[in-house]
C-alpha positions in Angstrom: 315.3 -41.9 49.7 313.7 -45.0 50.3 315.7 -48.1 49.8 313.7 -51.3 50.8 313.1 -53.8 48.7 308.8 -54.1 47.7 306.8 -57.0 47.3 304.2 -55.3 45.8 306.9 -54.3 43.1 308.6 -57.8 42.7 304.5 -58.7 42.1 304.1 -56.6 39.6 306.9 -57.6 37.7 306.1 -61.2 38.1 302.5 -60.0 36.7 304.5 -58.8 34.1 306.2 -61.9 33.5 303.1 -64.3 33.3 301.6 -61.8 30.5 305.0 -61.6 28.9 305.2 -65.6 28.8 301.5 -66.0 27.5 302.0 -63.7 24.7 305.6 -65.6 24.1 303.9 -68.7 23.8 300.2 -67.7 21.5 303.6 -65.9 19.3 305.2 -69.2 19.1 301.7 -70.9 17.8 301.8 -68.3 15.2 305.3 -68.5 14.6 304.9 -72.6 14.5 301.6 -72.7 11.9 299.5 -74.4 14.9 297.4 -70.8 14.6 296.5 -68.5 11.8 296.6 -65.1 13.9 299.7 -63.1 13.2 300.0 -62.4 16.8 302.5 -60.2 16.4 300.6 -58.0 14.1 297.0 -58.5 16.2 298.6 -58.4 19.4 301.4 -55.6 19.2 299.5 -53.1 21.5 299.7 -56.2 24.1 303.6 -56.4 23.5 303.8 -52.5 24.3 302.2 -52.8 27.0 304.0 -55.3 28.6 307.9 -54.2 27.3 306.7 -50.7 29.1 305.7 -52.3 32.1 308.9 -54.1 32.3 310.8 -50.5 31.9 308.2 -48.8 34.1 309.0 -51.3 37.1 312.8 -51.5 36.2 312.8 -47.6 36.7 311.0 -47.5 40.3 313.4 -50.4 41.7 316.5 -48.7 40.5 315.0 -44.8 42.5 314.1 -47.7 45.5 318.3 -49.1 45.3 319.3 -45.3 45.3 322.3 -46.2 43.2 323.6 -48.2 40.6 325.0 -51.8 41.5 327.6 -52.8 39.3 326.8 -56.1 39.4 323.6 -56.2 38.4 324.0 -54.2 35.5 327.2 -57.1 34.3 324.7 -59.8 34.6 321.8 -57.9 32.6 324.4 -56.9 30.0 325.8 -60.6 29.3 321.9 -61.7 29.3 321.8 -59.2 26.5 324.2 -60.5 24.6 323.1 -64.0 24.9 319.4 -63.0 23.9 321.2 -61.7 20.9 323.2 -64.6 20.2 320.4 -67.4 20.9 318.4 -64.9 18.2 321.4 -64.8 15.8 321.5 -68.5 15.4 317.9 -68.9 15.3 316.6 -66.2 12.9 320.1 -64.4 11.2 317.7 -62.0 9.3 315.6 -60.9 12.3 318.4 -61.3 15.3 317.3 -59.5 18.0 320.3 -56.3 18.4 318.6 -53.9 21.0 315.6 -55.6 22.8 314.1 -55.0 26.0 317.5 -56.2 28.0 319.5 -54.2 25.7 317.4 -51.5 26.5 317.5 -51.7 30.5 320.9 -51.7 30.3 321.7 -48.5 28.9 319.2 -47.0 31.0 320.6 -47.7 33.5 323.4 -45.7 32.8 321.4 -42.8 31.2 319.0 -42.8 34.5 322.1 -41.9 36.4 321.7 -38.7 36.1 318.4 -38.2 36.7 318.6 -40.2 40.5 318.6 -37.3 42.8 316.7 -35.1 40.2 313.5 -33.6 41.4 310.0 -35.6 40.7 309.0 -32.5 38.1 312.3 -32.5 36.0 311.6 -36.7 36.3 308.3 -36.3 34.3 309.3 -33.8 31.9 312.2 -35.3 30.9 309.6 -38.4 30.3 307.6 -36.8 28.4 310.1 -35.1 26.3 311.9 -38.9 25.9 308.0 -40.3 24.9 307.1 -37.9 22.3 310.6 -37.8 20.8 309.9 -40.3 18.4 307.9 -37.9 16.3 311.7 -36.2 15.2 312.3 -39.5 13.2 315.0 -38.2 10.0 316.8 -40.5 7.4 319.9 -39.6 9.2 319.4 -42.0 11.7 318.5 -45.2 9.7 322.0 -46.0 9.4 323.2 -49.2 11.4 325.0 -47.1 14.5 321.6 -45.0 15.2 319.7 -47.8 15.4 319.5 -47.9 19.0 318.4 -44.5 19.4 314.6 -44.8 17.9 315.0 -42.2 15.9 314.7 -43.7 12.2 312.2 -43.2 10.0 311.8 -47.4 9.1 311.5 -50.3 11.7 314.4 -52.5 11.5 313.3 -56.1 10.6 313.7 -57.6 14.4 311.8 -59.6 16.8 312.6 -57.7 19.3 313.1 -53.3 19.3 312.9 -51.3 22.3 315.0 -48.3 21.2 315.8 -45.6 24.4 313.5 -43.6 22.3 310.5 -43.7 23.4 311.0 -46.3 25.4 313.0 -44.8 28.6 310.7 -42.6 29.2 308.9 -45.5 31.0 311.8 -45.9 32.6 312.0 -42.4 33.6 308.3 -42.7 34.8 309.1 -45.4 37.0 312.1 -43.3 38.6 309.0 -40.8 39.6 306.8 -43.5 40.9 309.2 -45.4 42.6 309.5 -42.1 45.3 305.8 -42.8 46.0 305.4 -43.8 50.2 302.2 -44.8 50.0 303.4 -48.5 48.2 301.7 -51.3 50.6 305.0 -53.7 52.2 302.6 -56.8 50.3 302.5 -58.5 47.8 301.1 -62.2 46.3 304.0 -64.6 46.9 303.6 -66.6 43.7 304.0 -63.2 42.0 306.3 -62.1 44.3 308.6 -65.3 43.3 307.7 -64.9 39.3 309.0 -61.7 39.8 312.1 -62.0 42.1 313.4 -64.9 39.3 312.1 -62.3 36.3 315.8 -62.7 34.3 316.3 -66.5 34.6 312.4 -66.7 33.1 312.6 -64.7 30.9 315.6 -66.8 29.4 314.9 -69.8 29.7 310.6 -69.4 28.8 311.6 -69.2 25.1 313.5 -72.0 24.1 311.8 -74.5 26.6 308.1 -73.1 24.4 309.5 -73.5 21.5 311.5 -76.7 22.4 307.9 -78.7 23.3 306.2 -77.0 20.4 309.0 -78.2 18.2 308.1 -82.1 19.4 304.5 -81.7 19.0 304.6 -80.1 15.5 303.1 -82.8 12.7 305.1 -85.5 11.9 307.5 -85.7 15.0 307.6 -88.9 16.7 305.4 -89.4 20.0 
């Protein structure tokens, strides 16, 4: 089982990062009146994309680790919670509750399992995790099932990346993360983006909106 740490995968999440930031900040123009597009109706294929990429990479550096580090999964926890939190007190009605940290979390713990599995039962269980979403019943629109992915209404959230569908990316990852043939390079400035993925991705929001906030109309300067 191969346990070096890639470039070429710290790259791609740092690739990830730069597409995840860009659509943060053309949301935040929405979000702020300074553009008409509802981005996060026109550009909700983009958000996909990128939330599964985040999974997908998350997956293939947890099969590269070979195990779960304690540690790590503390620190992405508490950035959970404070993603919730910072959320709560800006937006009560649309608090994010089980976004894409939320998300990598428990799979962490549901991938588990699946470490030492072999690279067939790691794509069927993927696809049987991806399609799942098509057994959506009324039973699970209560408040506790939320998290599962299985209701038949979106909660109202800025932010929902139930395990259903969404660790079967994870899952995929685990698969392609057993791949050899993953060059030992990658482009530093990606490499960095990527290596500092978590502090980013907390910190990106409030400095946007912080700056938007001073240039809206009417604000001195």
């Amino acid at each position: 089982m191969p346990t070096a740490r890639l470039p070429l995968l710290d790259a791609a999440r740092g690739l990830a990062v730069v597409a995840m930031v860009t659509y943060h900040f053309f949301w935040d123009l929405s979000v702020f009146g300074f553009i008409e597009t509802d981005v996060g109706q026109a550009w909700r294929g983009a958000a996909m994309a990128i939330a599964a990429s985040f999974l997908a990479i998350s997956g293939a550096a947890f099969t590269r680790a070979g195990r779960l580090k304690p540690r790590r999964l503390v620190i992405i926890t508490g950035a959970a919670a404070l993603v919730s939190l910072g959320s709560w007190w800006f937006d009560p009605g649309s608090f994010i509750f089980f976004g894409i940290l939320h998300c990598i979390a428990l799979s962490c713990l549901l991938a588990l399992p699946f470490l030492r599995a072999p690279g067939w039962l790691l794509v069927l269980a993927a696809a049987t995790v991806l399609v799942a979403g098509t057994w959506a019943h009324p039973v699970f629109d209560a408040w506790p099932w939320l998290w599962l992915g299985l209701s038949t209404q979106l909660p109202l959230t800025n932010d929902y990346i139930p395990i259903i569908p969404w660790f079967g990316f994870v899952l995929l990852g685990m698969w392609a993360g057993r791949w050899q043939a993953w060059p030992a390079w990658g482009p530093p400035p990606l490499v960095w983006l990527g290596r500092w993925s978590l502090p980013i991705y907390l910190v990106h929001q409030p400095v946007l909106m912080g700056l938007l906030s001073l240039a809206m109309p009417g604000k001195p300067g």
